[in-house]
Structure formats: structure tokens, C-alpha cells
N, C-alpha and C positions, 0 to 999 in steps of 0.2 A: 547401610544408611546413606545415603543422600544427598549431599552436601549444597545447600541453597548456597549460589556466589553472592556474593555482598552487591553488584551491581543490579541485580532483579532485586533482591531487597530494597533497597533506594527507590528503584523506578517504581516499583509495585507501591511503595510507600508515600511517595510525589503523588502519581496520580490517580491511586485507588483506595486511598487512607485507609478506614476501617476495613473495608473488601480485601485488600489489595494483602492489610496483614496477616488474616485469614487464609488467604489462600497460600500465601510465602508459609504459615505453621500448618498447611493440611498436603504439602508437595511432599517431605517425605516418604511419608503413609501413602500417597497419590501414588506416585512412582512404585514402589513396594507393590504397589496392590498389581499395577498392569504390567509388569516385569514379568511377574506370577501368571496372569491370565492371559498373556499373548505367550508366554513361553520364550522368553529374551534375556539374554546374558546381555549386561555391560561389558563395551568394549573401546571404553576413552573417559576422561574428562567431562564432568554437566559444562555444556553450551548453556548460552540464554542471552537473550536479544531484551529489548525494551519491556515487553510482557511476555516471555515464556520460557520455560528451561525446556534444553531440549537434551538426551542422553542419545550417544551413540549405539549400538545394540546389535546383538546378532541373534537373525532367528532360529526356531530348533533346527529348520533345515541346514542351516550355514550362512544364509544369503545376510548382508548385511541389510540395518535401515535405522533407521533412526526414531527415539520416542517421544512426542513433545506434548509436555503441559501448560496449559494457561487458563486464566482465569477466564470463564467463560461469560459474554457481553455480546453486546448488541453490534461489532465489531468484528469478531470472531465466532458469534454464532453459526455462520454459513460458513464457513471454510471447510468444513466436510463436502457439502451439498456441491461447492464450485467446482473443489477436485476431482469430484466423481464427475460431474460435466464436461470436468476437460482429458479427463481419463489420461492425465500423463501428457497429451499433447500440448509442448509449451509448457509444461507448469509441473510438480514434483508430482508421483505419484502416489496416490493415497492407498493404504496396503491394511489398515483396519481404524478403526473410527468409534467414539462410547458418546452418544449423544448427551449423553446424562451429564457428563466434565467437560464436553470438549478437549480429550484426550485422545491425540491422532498418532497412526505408526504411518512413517512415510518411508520413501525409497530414500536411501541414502544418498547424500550428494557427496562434492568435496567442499566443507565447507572451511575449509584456507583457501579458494580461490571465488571472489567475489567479481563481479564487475569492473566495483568500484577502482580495481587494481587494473585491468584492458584502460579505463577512461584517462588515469594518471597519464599512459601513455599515447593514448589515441582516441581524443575525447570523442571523433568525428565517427568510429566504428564502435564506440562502444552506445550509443544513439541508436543505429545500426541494428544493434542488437535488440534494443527494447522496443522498435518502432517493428522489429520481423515477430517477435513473440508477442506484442498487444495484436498484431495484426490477427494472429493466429486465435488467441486469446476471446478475442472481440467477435469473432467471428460466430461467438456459440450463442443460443439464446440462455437468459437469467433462468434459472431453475423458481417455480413458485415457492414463494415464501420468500424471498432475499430483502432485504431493507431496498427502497426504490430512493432515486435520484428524483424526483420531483418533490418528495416530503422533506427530503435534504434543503433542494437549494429553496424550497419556500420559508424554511427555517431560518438561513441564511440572509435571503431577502429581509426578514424579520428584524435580523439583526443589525442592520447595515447605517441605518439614525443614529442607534447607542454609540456603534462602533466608532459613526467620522465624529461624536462628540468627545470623544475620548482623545481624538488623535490629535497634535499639538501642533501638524504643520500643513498649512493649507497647501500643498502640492499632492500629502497624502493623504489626504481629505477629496481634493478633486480626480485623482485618480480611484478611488475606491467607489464612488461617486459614480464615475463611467463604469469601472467594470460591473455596478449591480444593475447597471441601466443595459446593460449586454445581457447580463443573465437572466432577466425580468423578460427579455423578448424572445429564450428558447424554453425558460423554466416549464412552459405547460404543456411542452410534448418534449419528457425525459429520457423516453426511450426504452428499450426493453432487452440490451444483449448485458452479456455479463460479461463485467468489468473488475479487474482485482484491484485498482483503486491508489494501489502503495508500492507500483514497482518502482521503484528507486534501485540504484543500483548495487545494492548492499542485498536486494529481496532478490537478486539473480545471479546463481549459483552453476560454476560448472560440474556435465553431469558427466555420465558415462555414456549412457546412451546417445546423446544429443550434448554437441558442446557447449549448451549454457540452459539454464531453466527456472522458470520462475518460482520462486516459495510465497509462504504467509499473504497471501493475499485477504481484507478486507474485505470481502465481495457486495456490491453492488447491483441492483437491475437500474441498467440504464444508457446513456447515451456514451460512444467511445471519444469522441470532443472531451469528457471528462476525463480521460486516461493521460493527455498529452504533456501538461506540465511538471511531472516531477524527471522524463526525461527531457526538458526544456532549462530546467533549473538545477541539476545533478551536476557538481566540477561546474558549475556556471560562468558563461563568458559570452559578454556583452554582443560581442562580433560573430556571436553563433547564433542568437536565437530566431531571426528569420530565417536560416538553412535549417533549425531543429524544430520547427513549426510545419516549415514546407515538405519535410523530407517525413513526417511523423504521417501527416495529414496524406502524404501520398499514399503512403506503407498501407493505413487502414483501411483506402478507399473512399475516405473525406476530401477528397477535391474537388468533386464538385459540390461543394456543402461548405466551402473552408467557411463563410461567414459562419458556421451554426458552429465549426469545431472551435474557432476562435471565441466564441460566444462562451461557450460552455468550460475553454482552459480561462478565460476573465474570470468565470464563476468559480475557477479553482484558486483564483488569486483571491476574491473577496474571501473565500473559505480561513484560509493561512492567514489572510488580515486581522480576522476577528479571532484567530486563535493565538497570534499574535497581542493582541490588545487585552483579550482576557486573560494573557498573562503578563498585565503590566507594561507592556510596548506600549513608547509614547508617537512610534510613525510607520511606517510599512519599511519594510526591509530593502533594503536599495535593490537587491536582485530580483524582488516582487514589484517595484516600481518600475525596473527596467525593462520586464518581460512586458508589464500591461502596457506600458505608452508603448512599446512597438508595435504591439499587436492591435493598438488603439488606432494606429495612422492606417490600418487597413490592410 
């Protein structure tokens, strides 16, 4: 049997209510079933991140990998489809796949060493790292069918009145303000490469093959300007984020584009705003404040 952690219970429970309980009481029957049908011994401790348990495993051959379930969304729909795009290069490698759960066996990483631990000590290389693998990343086109980036941020647009009425201090009121008037002027050409949307430095994993690799990506079709800020804001510091802009923007190949890349990381700032506010925030986060006036003076 199976053992759900209590921390995916929570989270599953927070933000997938009735879904979210469902799926936490059909994970151990879940498991059970593709243990059986890929032919996979347990061999550790259930992982599990925000939404997914993930088991250690070995296949009948010997080779190690890992099994991960989650609740299948509009989010996680595509993460099959991007890995097989990126076939390993930059990103985990996908090794069997059941459309029906979004239930995936991937190549095993090591997952005690995260990024997040290279940044503690070298915030400036660990940047570095995710501005060489979006590079890589970015480079692929969006496989069809992927949720696109233009029905996003017109959504976003949408919501951006609600939002500055909600907010309680006019600084972050008028900076939310600019950054949708940034986004409003690339919203209608989104773009088409594929993007994993959530590499933060926790979603990048050292591998074996290659010293570092990205997991769980979100996948989007759309422009790489969207990819820049969650390496902009990861161990956040004030006195970096013009070198983590400039140095992202080179890596991809947006230089000569910065106004469009700076356009569309604004449009990841009003994103986080109104997710923010829909959870009861009464101002923008001072490290989302700080990124957009930077980016704002040009």
C-alpha cells in the first residue's frame, strides 16, 4: 500500500477541494495499478511536491526512474507531450507516459540536490544555470494542442480593473497599472516555442547525465519573454535584478527584442499580482514591486 504524505493532502485539499480529495483516495489503487503495468519495484520513500506523489522505482531491467502521479488539469495536461519534445535535452527524460491519469515514469534524478541549494551559495551561477537550460528549452517549437500564451495573458488583461480595486495602496495599484499596459502591447503576437513556464529553482534537479535538469514543467505555447521571472525572483535580491534580466535576455537570444522580453516578464508580474489578490493580498509583494519599477525605468 501506498502511503499519501500529509503534505499533498493539505495542498491537494487547499487547492483542488472536492478534485483534489478524490484524487489523494484513488493514489493508492493509482500506484498499485502502474507498479503492476510498467513492471517497477519500490525503491525509497513516496516524494510529493505541491500536486504530485512521486515513488522511486526500479525497472525490470535494473535501470533506476522514478513514478509520478497527479491530478490531471489543464496545467499538467501537456507535460507528457513537452518531454517527448525535449527528448531529455535540458529537461528529465520521459520513459512511459498513460494519457488517460497523466501518470508518467521518468528517468531518475537526484532528488536531494536542487538548485535551490548551488543559489544559497552562488546566487549569480545558479541564474546561470536556468538562463543555459530555458535557452535550450525555448529553442523547441510548442507541440499542437498546448494551452497558448495569448488566451492567458488576455485573461489576465481581463482581470487587471478587479485586481487594482482590491489593492489598498496606490504605489501597487500604479505599478500593476503599467505592467498591464506592457502586456497589452505584446499580448497579440504570443508567440509559438515551448515554454515550461515553472522553472524555479526547486523544478531543477541534478542529473547524471548532464549536471542539472529541469522537471515538472507546466507547458505553454508561447513567447520565451514569459520564462524570465521566476529566475529574476528565485533567493531575490534587489541589487541583482538588472544583471538577471540582462544576462536571461542574452542567454535566449532576446536582445535584440529586450523591450518585448521585458514586456512579457511585466505580464508575469500582473499574473502573480492577481494571484496574489485572489488570495486575499491587500498589495503586491515588495519583490514583485521591485522587479517591475526596474524594469519599468527601461
Amino acid at each position: 500500500m501506498t502511503e499519501v504524505p500529509d503534505g499533498l493532502v493539505r495542498t491537494q485539499l487547499r487547492y483542488n477541494g472536492a478534485a483534489g480529495r478524490a484524487f489523494v483516495a484513488a493514489l493508492p489503487a493509482r500506484a498499485a495499478e502502474f507498479l503492476e503495468r510498467w513492471e517497477l519495484r519500490r525503491t525509497g520513500p513516496a516524494l510529493h511536491g505541491t500536486a504530485s506523489l512521486v515513488l522511486p522505482v526500479e525497472r525490470a531491467d535494473g535501470r533506476p526512474a522514478a513514478l509520478k502521479t497527479q491530478l490531471l488539469d489543464e496545467e499538467s495536461a501537456g507535460e507528457a507531450a513537452a518531454l517527448r519534445a525535449w527528448d531529455g535535452q535540458g529537461s528529465v527524460r520521459l520513459l512511459e507516459d498513460d494519457g488517460v491519469t497523466g501518470t508518467l515514469l521518468l528517468e531518475r534524478l537526484d532528488e536531494g540536490r536542487h538548485l535551490s541549494a548551488l543559489a544559497r551559495r552562488d546566487s549569480r551561477q545558479a541564474v546561470r544555470v536556468v538562463a543555459g537550460l530555458l535557452a535550450r528549452l525555448t529553442a523547441v517549437p510548442a507541440p499542437a494542442g498546448l494551452r497558448g500564451l495569448g488566451e492567458i495573458a488576455a485573461g489576465l488583461l481581463d482581470g487587471v480593473d478587479r485586481a487594482r480595486a482590491e489593492l489598498t495602496d496606490g504605489r501597487s495599484r500604479e505599478v500593476l497599472r503599467e505592467c498591464a499596459a506592457a502586456l497589452a502591447e505584446v499580448a497579440g503576437e504570443p508567440g509559438d516555442r515551448l515554454l515550461h513556464w515553472d522553472l524555479h529553482y526547486d523544478n531543477v534537479l541534478a542529473g547524471g547525465r548532464e549536471p542539472w535538469l529541469a522537471i515538472d514543467p507546466k507547458p505553454l505555447s508561447g513567447d520565451p519573454g514569459f520564462e524570465l521571472l521566476p529566475a529574476i525572483g528565485n533567493h531575490f535580491r534587489a541589487d541583482e535584478v538588472r544583471w538577471r534580466f540582462d544576462l536571461l535576455t542574452e542567454a535566449l537570444g532576446l536582445g535584440l527584442d529586450r523591450d518585448r522580453a521585458r514586456a512579457w516578464t511585466l505580464g508575469r508580474v500582473v499574473q502573480n499580482c492577481l494571484w496574489d489578490v485572489a488570495d486575499g493580498e491587500p498589495r503586491m509583494r515588495e519583490d514583485q514591486l521591485l522587479v517591475a519599477e526596474e524594469l519599468l525605468r527601461g
